[in-house]
C-alpha positions, -999 to +999 in steps of 0.1 A: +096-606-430+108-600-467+106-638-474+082-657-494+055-666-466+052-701-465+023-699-451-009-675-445-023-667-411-065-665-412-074-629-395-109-621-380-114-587-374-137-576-344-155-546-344-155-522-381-156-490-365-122-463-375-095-487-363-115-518-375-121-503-410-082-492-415-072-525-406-097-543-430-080-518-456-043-530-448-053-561-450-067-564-484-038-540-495-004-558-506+018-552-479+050-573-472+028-577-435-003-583-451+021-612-471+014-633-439-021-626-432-054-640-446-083-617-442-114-646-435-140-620-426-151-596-399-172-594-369-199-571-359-229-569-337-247-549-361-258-565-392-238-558-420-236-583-445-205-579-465-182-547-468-159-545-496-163-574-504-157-589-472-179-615-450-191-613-418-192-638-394-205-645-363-188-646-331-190-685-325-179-692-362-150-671-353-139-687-322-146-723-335-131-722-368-097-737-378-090-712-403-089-686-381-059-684-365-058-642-356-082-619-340-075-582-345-105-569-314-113-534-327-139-530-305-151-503-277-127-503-249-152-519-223-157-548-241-119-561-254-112-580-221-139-603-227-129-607-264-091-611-254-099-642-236-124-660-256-094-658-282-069-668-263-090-695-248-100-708-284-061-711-291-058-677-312-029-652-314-046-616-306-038-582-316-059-554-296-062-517-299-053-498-269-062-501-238-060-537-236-083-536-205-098-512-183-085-530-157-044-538-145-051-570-129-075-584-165-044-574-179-021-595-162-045-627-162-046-621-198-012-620-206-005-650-183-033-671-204-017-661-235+017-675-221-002-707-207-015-712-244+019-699-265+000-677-281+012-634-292-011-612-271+001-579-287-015-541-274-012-515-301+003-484-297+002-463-328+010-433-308+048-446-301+048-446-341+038-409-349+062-388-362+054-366-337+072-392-309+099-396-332+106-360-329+104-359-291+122-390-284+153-369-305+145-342-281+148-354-250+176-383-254+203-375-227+187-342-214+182-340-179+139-330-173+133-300-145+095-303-153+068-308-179+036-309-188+016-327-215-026-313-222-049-327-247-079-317-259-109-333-276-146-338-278-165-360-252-161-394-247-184-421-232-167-432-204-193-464-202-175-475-238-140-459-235-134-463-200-123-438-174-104-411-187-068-425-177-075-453-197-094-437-224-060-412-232-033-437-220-016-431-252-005-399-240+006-419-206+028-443-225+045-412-243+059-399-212+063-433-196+083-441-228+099-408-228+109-403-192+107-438-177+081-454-148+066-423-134+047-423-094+012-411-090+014-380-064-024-365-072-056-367-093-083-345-096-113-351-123-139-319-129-168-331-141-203-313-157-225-342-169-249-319-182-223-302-205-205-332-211-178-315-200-149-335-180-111-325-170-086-346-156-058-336-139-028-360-130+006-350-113+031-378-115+072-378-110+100-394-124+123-415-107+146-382-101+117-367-086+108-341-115+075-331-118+051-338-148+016-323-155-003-344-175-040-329-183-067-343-205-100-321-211-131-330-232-158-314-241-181-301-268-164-276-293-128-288-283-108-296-308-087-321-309-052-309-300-022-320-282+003-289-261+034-300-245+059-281-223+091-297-210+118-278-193+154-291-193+185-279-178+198-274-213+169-254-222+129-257-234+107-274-257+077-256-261+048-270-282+053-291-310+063-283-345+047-293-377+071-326-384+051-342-411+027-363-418+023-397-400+018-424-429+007-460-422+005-458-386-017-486-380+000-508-411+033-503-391+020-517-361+006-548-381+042-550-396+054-551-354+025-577-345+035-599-378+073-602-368+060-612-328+039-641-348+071-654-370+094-651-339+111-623-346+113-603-314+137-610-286+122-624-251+140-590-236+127-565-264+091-583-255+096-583-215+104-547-218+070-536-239+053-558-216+065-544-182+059-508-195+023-518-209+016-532-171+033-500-157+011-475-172-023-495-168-013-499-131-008-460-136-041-456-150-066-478-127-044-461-093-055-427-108-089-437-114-088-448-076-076-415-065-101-396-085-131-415-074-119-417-035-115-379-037-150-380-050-161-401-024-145-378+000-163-342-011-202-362-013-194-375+023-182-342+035-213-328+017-238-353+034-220-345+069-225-309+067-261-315+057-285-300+089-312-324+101 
């Protein structure tokens, strides 16, 4: 990627919310990344005109146009499935933010459309490049896990646009997928107060050698946003994370990842393997959501059944 470009690629971007807006800013920015990449204009459903200098477009231009060769979908959760495969279908390369879909089977007709076109279908997981994750892959390299647990917190999320919690926080699925390998669904609970907008979801999974591992996620009004870990080894415990620094360029490094997919420069095994475990912890995520809302089912038909006449 340190070579000349010979040529540009021509980038839409969908959707300018936070993750639209940083991308239309390393794009503009010289970057050896942004070397490759022609910024043509953005997409919105709102309208906005120009921003910084940048166009707006509609969606058909978009799809239809030569020039554009890239789609980055920064878009609410529910909607990138339909995005992904106009792209694809129009004979662009994609780049999504996470969760691809809210759904594991969309995600494997996607990928397979992508393939049937030749085209890079890439998911992006700035949360594999935190310093943070850096730290803890260190930590846990060659330590044999007794148990853990991983609990975030934040403020409330619209399921309707984000999707159901599992797939709203599978960032903090694919850390321990990445850090502990394919885990197994053994329970699901989600509390829920609509009124309060109040929601906790509680997952216990285990690794292939049967350890144990806790993963909670809790939003609500007046939670901050906050990540606690705990994992137990047989060499000892890591408790918490320490302060290890700022994380810098997060999303411009993922461009940089995406970039070397589109010149070729990933093996077929390095992207098997970021496929399989992409797959893995979606088809985590939608048979949590199954046993959450069956559970559900089960307590209102044990509450109509105990109903008198």
């Amino acid at each position: 990627m340190n070579a000349e470009p010979e040529r540009k690629f021509g980038v839409v971007v969908v959707g300018v919310g936070r993750a639209g807006s940083v991308r239309i800013r390393d794009l503009r920015n010289p970057h050896a990344s942004s070397a490759f990449l022609n910024l043509i204009g953005f997409v919105s459903r709102r309208e906005l005109g120009n921003i910084d200098e940048v166009q707006q477009i509609s969606l058909e231009n978009a799809l239809s146009s030569p020039e554009v060769e890239v789609a980055y979908i920064c878009s609410e959760s529910s909607s990138h499935e339909d995005y992904i495969r106009q792209f694809l279908n129009a004979g662009k390369h994609v780049l999504v933010e996470y969760p691809m879909t809210l759904s594991w089977e969309a995600a494997q007709d996607l990928w397979k459309l992508a393939e049937q076109k030749g085209k890079v279908l890439h998911e992006e997981h700035v949360e594999l490049l935190m310093e943070e994750f850096a730290f803890l892959k260190k930590e846990v390299v060659g330590k044999d896990l007794l148990k853990g647990s991983l609990l975030f917190t934040a403020g409330p999320l619209e399921e309707e646009r984000f999707g159901f919690p599992a797939f709203s926080g599978i960032s903090r699925l694919t850390w321990l997928v990445s850090l502990f390998g394919e885990l197994s669904l053994i329970s699901a609970t989600l509390e829920e107060r609509k009124e309060d907008q109040h929601m906790k979801m509680t997952v216990c999974l285990e690794t292939e050698n049967k350890r144990p591992l806790t993963w909670i996620e809790e939003k609500g009004p007046g939670l901050k946003r906050n990540r606690h870990l705990s994992f137990h080894f047989k060499s000892g415990s890591l408790e918490n994370m320490p302060n290890v620094g700022v994380n810098k360029n997060i999303f411009l490094k993922d461009q940089n990842i995406f970039v070397q997919k589109l010149l070729g420069q990933f093996s077929e095994k390095e992207l098997a393997a970021e496929k399989k475990r992409i797959l893995h912890c979606l088809w985590l995520a939608e048979e949590i959501q199954k046993y959450c809302y069956s559970k559900k089912e089960e307590k209102e038909t044990c509450g109509t059944s105990k109903m008198g006449p």
